[in-house]
PyMOL Python script that loads the backbone (N, CA, C, O; Angstrom):
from pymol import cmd

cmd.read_pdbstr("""\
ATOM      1  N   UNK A   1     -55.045 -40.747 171.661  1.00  0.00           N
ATOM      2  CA  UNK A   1     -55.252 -40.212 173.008  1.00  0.00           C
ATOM      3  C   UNK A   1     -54.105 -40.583 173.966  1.00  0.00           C
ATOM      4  O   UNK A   1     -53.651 -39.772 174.773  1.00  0.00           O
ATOM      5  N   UNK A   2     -53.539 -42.183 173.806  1.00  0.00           N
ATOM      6  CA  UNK A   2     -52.466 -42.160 174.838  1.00  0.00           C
ATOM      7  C   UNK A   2     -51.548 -41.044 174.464  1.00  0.00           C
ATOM      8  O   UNK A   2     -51.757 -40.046 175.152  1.00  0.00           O
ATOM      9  N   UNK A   3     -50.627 -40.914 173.611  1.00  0.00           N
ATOM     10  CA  UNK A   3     -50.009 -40.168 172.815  1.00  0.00           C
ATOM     11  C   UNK A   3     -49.743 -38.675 173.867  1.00  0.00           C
ATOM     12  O   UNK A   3     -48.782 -38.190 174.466  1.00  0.00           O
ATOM     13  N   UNK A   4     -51.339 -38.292 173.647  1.00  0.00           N
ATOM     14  CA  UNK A   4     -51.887 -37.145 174.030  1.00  0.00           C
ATOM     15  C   UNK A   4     -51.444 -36.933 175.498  1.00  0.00           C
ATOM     16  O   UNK A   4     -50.782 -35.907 175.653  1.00  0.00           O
ATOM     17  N   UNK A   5     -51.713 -37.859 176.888  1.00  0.00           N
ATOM     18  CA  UNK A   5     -51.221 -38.022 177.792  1.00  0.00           C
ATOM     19  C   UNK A   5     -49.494 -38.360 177.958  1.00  0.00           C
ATOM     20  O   UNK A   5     -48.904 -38.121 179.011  1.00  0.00           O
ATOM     21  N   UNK A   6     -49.034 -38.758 177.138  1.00  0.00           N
ATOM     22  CA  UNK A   6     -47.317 -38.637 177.158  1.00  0.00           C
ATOM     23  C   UNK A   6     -47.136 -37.776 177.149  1.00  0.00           C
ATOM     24  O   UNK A   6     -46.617 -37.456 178.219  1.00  0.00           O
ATOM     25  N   UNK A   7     -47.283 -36.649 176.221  1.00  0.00           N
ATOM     26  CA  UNK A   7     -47.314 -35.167 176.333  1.00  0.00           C
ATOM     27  C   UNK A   7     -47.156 -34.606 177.300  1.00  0.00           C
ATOM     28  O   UNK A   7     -46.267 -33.791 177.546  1.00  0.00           O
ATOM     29  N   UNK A   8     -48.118 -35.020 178.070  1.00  0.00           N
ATOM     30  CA  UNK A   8     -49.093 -34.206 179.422  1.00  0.00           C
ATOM     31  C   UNK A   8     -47.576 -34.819 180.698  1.00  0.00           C
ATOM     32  O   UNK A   8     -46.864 -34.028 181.317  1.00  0.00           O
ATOM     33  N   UNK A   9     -47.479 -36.118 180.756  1.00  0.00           N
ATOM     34  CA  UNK A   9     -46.277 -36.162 181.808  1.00  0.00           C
ATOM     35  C   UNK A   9     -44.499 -35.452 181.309  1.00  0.00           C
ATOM     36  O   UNK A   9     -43.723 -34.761 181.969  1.00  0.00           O
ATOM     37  N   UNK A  10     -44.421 -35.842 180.315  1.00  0.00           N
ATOM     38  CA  UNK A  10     -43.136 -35.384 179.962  1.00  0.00           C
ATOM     39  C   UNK A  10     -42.734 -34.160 180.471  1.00  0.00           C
ATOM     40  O   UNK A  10     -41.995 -34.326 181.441  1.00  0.00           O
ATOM     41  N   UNK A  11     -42.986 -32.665 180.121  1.00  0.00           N
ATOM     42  CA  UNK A  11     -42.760 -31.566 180.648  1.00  0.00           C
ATOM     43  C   UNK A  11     -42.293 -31.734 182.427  1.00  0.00           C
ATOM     44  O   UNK A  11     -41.389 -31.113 182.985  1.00  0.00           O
ATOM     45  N   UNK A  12     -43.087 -32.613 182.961  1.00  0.00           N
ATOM     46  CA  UNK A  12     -42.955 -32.604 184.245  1.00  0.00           C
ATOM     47  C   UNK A  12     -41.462 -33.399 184.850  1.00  0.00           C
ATOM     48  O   UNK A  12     -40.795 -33.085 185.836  1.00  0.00           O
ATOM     49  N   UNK A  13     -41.293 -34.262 184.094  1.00  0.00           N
ATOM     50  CA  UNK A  13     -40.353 -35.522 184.584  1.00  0.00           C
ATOM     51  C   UNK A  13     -39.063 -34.777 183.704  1.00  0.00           C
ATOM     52  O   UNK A  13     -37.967 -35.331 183.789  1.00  0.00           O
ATOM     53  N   UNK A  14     -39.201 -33.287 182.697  1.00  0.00           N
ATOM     54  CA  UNK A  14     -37.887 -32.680 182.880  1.00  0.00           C
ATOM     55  C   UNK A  14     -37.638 -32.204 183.614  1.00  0.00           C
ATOM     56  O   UNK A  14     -36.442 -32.134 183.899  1.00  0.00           O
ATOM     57  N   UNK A  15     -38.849 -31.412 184.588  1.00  0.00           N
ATOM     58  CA  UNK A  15     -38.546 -30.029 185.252  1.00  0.00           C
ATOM     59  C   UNK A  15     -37.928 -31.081 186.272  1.00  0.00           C
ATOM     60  O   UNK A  15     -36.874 -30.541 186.607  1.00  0.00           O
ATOM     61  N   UNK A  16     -38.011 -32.170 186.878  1.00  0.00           N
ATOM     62  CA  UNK A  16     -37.276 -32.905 188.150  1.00  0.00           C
ATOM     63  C   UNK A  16     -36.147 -33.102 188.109  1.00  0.00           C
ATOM     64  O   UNK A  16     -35.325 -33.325 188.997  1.00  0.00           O
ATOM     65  N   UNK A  17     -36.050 -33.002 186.767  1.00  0.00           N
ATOM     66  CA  UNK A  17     -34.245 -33.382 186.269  1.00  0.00           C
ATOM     67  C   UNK A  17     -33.770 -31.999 186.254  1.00  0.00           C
ATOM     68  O   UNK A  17     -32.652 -32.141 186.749  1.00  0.00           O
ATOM     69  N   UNK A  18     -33.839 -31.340 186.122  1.00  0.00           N
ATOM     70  CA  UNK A  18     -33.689 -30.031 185.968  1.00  0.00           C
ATOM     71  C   UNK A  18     -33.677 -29.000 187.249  1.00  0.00           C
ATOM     72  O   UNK A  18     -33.125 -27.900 187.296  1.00  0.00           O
ATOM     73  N   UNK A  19     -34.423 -29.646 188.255  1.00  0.00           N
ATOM     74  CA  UNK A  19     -34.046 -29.196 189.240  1.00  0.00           C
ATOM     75  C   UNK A  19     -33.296 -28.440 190.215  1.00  0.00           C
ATOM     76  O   UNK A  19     -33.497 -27.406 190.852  1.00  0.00           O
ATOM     77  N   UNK A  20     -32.400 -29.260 190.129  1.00  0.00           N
ATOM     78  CA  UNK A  20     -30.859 -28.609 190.762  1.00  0.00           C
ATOM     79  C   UNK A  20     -30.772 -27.214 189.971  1.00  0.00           C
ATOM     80  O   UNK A  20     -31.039 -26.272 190.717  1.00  0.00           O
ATOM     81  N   UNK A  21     -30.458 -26.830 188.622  1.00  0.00           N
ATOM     82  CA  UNK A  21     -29.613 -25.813 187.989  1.00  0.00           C
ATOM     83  C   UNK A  21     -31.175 -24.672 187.970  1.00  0.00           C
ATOM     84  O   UNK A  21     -31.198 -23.441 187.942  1.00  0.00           O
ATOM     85  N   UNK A  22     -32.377 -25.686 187.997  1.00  0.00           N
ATOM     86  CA  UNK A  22     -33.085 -24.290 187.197  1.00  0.00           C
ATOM     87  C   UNK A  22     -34.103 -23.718 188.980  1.00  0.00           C
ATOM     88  O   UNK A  22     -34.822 -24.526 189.568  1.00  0.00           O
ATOM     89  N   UNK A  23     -33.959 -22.708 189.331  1.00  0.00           N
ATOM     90  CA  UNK A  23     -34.859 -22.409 190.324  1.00  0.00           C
ATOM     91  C   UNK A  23     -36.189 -22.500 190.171  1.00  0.00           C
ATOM     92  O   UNK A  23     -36.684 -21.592 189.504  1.00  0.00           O
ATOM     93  N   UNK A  24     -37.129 -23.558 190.706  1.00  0.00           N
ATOM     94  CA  UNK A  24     -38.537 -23.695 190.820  1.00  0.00           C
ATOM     95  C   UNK A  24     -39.691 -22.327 190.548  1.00  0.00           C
ATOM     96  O   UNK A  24     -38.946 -21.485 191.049  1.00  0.00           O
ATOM     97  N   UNK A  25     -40.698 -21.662 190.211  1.00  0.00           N
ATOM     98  CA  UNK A  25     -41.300 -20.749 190.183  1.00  0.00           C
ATOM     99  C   UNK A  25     -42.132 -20.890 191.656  1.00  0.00           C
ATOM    100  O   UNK A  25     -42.771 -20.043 192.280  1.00  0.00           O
ATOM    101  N   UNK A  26     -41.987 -21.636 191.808  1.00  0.00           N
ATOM    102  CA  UNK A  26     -42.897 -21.626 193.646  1.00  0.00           C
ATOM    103  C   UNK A  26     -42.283 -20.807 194.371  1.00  0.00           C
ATOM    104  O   UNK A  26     -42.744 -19.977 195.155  1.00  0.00           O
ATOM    105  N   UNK A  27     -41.150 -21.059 194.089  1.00  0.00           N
ATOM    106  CA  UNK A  27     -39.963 -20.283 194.976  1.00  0.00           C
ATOM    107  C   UNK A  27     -40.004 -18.394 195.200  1.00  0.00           C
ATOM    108  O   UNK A  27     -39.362 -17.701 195.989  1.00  0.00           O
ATOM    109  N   UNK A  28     -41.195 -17.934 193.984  1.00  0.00           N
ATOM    110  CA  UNK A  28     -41.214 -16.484 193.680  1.00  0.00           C
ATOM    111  C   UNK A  28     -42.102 -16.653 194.745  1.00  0.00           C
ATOM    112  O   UNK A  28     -41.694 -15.577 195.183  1.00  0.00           O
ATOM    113  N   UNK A  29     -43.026 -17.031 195.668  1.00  0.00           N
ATOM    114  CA  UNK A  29     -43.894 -16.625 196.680  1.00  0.00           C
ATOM    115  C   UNK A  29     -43.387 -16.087 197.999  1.00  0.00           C
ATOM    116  O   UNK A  29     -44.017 -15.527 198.896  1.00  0.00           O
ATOM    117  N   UNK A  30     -41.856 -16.444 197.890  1.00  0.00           N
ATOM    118  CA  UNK A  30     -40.845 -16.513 198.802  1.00  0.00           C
ATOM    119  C   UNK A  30     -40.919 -14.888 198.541  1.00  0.00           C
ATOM    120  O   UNK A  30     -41.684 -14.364 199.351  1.00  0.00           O
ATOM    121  N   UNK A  31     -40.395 -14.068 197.731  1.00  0.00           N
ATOM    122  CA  UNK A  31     -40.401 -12.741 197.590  1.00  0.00           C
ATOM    123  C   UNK A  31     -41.779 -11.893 196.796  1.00  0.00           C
ATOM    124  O   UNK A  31     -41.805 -10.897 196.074  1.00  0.00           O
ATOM    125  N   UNK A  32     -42.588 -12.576 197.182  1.00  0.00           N
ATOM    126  CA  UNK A  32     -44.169 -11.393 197.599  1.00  0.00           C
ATOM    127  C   UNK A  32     -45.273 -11.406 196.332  1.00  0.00           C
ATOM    128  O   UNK A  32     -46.184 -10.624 196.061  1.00  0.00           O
ATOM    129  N   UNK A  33     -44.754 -12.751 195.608  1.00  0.00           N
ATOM    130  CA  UNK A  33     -45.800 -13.361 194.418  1.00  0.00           C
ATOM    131  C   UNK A  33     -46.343 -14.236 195.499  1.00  0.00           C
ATOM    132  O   UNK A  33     -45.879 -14.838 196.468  1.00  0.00           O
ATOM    133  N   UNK A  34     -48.037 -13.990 194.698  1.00  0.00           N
ATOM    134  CA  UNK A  34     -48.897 -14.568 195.532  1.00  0.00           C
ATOM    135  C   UNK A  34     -49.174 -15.929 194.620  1.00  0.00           C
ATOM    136  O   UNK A  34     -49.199 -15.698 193.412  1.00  0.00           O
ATOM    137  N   UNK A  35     -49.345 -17.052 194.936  1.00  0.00           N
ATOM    138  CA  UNK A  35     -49.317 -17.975 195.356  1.00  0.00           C
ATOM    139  C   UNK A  35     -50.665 -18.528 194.094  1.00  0.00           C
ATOM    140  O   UNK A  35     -50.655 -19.729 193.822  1.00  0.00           O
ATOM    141  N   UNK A  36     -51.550 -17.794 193.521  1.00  0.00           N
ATOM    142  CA  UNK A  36     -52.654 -17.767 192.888  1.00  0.00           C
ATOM    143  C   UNK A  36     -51.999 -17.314 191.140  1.00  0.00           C
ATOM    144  O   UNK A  36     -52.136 -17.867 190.048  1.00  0.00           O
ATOM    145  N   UNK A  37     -51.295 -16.101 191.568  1.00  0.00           N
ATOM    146  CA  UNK A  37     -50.073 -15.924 190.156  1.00  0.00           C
ATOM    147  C   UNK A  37     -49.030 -16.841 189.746  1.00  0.00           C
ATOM    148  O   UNK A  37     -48.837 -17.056 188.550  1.00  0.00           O
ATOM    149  N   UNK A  38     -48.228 -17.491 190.805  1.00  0.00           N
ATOM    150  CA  UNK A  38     -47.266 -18.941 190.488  1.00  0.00           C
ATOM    151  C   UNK A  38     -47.968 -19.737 189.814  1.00  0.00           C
ATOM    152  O   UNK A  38     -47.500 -20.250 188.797  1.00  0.00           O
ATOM    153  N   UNK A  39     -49.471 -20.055 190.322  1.00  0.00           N
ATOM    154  CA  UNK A  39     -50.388 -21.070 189.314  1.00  0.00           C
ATOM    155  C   UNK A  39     -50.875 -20.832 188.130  1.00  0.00           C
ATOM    156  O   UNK A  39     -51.271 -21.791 187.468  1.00  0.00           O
ATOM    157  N   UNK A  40     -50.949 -19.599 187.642  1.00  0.00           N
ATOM    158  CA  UNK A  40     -51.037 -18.726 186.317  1.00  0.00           C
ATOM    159  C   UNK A  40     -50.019 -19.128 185.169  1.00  0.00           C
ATOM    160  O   UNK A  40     -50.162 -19.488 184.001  1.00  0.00           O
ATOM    161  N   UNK A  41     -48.951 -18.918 185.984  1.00  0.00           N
ATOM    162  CA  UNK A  41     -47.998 -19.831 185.291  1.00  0.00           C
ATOM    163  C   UNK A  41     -47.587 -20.580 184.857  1.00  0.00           C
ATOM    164  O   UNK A  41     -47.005 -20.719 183.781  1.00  0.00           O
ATOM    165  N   UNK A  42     -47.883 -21.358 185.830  1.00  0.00           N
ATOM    166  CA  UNK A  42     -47.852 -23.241 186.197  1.00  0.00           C
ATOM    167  C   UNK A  42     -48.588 -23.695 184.711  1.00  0.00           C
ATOM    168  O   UNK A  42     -48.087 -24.339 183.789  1.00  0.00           O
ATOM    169  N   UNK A  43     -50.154 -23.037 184.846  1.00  0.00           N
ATOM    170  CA  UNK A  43     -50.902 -23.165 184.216  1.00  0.00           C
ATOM    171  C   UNK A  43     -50.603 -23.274 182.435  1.00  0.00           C
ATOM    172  O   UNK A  43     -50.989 -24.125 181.633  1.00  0.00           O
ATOM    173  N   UNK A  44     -49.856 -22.180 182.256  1.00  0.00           N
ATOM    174  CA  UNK A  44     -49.387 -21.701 181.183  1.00  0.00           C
ATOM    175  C   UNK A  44     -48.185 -22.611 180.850  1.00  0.00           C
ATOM    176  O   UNK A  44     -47.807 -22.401 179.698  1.00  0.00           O
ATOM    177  N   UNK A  45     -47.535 -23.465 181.428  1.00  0.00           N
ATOM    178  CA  UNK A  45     -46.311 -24.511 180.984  1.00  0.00           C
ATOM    179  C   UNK A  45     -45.291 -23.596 181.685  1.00  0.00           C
ATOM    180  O   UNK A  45     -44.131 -23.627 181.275  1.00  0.00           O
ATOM    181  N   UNK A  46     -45.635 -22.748 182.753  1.00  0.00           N
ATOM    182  CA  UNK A  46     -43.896 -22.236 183.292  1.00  0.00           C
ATOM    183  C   UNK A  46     -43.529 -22.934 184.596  1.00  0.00           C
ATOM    184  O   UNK A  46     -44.375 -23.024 185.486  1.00  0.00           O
ATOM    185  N   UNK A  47     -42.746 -23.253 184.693  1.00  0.00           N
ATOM    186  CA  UNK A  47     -42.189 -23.754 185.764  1.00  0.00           C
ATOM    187  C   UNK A  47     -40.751 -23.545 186.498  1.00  0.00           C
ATOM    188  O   UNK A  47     -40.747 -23.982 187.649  1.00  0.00           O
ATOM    189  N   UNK A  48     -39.765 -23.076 186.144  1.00  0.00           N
ATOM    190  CA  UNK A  48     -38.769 -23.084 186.369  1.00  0.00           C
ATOM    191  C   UNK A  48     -38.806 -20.764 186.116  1.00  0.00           C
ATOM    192  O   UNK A  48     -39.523 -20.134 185.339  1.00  0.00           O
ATOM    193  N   UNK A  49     -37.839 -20.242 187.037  1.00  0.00           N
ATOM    194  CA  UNK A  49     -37.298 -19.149 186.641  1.00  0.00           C
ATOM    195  C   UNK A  49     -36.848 -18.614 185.098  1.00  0.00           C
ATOM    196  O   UNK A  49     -37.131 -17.725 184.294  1.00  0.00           O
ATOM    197  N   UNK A  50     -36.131 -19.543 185.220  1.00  0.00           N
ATOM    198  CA  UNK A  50     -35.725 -19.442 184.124  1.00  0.00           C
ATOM    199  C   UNK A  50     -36.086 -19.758 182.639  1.00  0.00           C
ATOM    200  O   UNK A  50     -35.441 -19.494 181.624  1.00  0.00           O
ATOM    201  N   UNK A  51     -37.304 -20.401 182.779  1.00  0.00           N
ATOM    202  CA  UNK A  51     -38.260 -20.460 181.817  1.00  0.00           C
ATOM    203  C   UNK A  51     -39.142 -19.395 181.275  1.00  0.00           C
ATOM    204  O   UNK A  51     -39.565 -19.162 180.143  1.00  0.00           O
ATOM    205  N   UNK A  52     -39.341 -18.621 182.826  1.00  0.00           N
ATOM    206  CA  UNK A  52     -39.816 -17.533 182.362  1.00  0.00           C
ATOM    207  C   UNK A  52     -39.513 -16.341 181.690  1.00  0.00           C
ATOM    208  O   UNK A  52     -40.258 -15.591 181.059  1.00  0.00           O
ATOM    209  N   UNK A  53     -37.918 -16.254 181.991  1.00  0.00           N
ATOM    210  CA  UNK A  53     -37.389 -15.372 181.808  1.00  0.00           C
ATOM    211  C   UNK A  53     -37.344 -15.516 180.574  1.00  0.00           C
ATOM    212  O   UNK A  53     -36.967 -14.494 180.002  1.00  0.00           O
ATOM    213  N   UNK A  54     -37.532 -16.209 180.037  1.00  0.00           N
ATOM    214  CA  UNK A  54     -37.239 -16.720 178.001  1.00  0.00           C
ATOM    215  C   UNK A  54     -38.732 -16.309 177.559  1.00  0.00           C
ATOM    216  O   UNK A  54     -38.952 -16.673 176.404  1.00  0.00           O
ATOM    217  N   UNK A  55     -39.668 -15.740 178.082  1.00  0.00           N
ATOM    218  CA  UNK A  55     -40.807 -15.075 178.034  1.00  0.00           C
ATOM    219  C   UNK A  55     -40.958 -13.649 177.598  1.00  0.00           C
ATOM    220  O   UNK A  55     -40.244 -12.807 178.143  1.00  0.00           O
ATOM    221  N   UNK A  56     -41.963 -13.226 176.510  1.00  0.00           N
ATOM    222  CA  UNK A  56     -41.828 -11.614 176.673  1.00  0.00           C
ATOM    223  C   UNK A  56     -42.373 -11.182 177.482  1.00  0.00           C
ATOM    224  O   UNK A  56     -43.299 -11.868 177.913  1.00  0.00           O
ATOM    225  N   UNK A  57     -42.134  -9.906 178.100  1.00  0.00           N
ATOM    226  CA  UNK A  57     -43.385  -9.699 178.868  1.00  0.00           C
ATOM    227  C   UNK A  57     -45.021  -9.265 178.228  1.00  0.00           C
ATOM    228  O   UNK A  57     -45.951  -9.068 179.009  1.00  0.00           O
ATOM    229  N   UNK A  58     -45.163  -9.175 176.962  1.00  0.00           N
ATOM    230  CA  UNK A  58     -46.049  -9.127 176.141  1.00  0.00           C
ATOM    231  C   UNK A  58     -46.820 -10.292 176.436  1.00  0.00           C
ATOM    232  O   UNK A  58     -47.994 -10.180 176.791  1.00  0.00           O
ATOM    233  N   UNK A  59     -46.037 -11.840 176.271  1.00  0.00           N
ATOM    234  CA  UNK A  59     -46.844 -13.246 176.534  1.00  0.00           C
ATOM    235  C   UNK A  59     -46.920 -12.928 177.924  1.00  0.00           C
ATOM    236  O   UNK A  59     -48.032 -13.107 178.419  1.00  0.00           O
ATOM    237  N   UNK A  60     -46.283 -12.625 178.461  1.00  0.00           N
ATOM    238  CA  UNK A  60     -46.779 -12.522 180.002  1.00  0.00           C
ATOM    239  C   UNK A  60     -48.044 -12.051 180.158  1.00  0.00           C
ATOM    240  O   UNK A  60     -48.902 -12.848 180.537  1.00  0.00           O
ATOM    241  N   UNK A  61     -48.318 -10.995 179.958  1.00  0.00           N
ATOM    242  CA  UNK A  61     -49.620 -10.221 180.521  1.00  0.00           C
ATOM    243  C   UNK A  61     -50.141 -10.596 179.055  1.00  0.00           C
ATOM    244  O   UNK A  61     -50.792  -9.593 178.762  1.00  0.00           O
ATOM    245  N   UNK A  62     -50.206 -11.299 178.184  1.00  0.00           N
ATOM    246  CA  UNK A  62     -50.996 -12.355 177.818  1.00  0.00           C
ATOM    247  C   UNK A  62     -51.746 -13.638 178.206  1.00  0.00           C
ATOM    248  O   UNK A  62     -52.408 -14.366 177.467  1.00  0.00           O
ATOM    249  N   UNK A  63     -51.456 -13.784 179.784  1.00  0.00           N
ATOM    250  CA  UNK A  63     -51.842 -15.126 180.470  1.00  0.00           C
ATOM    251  C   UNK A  63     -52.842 -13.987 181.117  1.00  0.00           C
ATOM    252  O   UNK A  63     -52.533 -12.818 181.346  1.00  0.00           O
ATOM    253  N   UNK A  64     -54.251 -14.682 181.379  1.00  0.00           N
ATOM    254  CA  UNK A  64     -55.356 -14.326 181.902  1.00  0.00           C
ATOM    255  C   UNK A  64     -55.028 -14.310 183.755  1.00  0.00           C
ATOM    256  O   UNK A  64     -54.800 -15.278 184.480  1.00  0.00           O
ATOM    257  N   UNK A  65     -55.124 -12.638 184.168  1.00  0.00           N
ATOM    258  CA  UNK A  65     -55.390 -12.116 185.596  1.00  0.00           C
ATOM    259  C   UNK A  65     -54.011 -11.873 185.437  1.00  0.00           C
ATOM    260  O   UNK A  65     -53.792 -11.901 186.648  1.00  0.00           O
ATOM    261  N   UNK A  66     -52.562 -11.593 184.807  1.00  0.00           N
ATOM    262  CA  UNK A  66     -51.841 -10.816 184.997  1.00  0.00           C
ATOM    263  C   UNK A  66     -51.342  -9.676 184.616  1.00  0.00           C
ATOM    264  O   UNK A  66     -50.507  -9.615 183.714  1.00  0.00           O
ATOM    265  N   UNK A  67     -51.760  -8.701 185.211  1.00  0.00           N
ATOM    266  CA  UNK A  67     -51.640  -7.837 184.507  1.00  0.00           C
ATOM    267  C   UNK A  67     -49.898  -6.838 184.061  1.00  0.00           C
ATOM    268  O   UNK A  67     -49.083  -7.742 183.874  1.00  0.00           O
ATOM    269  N   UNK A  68     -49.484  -6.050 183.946  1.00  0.00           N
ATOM    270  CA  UNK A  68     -48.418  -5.102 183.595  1.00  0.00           C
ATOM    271  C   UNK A  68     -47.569  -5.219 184.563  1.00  0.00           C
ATOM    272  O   UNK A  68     -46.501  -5.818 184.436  1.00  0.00           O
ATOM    273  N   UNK A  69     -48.046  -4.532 185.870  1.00  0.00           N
ATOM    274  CA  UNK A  69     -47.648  -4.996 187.576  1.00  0.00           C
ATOM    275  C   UNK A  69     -47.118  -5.658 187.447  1.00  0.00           C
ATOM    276  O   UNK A  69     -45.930  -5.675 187.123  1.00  0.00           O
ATOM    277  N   UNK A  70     -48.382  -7.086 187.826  1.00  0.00           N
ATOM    278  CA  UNK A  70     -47.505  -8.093 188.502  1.00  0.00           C
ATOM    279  C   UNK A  70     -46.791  -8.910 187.692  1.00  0.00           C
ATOM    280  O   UNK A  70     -46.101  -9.843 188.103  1.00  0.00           O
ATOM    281  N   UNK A  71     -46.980  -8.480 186.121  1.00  0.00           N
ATOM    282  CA  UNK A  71     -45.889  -9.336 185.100  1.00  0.00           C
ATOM    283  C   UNK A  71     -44.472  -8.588 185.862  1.00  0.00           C
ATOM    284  O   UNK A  71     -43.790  -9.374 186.520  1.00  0.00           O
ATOM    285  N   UNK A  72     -43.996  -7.134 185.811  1.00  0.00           N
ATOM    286  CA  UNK A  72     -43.011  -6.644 186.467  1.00  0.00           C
ATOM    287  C   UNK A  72     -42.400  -7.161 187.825  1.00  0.00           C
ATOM    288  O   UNK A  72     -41.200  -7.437 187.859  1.00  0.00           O
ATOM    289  N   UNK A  73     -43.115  -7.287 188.841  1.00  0.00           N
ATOM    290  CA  UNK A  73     -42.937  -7.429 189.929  1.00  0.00           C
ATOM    291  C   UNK A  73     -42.660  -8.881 189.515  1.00  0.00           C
ATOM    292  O   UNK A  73     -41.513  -8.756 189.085  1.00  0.00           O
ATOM    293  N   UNK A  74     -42.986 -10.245 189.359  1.00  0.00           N
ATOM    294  CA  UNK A  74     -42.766 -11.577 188.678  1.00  0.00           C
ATOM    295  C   UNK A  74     -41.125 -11.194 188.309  1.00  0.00           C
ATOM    296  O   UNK A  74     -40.119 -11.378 188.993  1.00  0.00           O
ATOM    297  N   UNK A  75     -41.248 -10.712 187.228  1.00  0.00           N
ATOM    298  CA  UNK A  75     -39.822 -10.411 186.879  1.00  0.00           C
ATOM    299  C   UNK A  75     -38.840 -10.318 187.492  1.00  0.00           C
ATOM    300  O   UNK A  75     -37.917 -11.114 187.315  1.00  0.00           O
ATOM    301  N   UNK A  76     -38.787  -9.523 188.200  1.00  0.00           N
ATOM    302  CA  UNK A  76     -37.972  -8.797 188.880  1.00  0.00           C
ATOM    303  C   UNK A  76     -38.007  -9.797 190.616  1.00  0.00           C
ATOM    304  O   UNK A  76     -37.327  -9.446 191.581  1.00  0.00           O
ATOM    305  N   UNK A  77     -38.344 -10.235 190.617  1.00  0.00           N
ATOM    306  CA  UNK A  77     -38.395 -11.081 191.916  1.00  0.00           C
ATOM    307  C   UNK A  77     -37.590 -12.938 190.642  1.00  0.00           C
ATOM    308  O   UNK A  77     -36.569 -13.576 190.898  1.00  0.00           O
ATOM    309  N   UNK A  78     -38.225 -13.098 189.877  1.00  0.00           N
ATOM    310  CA  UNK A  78     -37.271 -13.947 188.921  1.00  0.00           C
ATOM    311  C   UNK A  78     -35.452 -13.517 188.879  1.00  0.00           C
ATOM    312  O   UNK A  78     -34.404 -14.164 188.859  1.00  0.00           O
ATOM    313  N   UNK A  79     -35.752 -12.378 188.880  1.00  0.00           N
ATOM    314  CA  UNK A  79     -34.323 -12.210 188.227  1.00  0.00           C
ATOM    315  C   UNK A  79     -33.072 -12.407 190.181  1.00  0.00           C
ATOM    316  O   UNK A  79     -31.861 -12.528 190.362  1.00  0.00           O
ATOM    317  N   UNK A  80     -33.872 -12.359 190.819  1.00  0.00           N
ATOM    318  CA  UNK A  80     -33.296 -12.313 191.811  1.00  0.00           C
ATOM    319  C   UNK A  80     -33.048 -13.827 192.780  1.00  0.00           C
ATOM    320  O   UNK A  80     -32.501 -14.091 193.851  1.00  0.00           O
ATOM    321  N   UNK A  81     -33.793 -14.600 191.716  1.00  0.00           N
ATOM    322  CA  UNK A  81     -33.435 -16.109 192.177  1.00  0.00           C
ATOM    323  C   UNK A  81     -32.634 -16.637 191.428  1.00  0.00           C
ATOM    324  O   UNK A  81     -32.322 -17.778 191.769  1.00  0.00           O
ATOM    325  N   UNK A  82     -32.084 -16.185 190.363  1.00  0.00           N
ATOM    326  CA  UNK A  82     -31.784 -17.030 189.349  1.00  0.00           C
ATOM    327  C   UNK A  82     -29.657 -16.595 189.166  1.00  0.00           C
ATOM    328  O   UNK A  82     -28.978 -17.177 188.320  1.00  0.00           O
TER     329      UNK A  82
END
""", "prot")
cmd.dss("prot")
cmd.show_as("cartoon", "prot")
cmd.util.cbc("prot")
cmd.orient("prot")
């Protein structure tokens, strides 16, 4: 179980290091992602732009409440931070 919780912080204590080069996904609320979809993400292990972008959009609208749309619109508001 500890094990299990190392897991659980690691991902996080890269994305801080990582910071600087990779643009945050919070940052998509800035251009008209709502704020409930960034956490969809979050949810799913995305965090960074550019994480997502290494995504199909197939796994995309594979994450539960996004649909075709707003996988597009995500995108395309990604591609414009990055």
């Amino acid at each position: 179980p500890e094990d299990h919780q190392l897991q659980l912080v690691d991902p996080e204590l890269e994305i801080e290091e990582e910071d600087d080069s990779f643009e945050s996904i919070d940052k998509l609320t800035t251009h008209g992602i709502n704020a409930g979809d960034v956490k969809k993400l979050q949810d799913a292990g995305i965090y960074t732009c550019n994480g997502l972008m290494m995504h199909t959009k197939k796994s995309l609208t594979s994450i539960k409440g996004l649909s075709d749309a707003k996988v597009d619109k995500i995108c395309e508001a990604a591609e414009k931070l990055v």
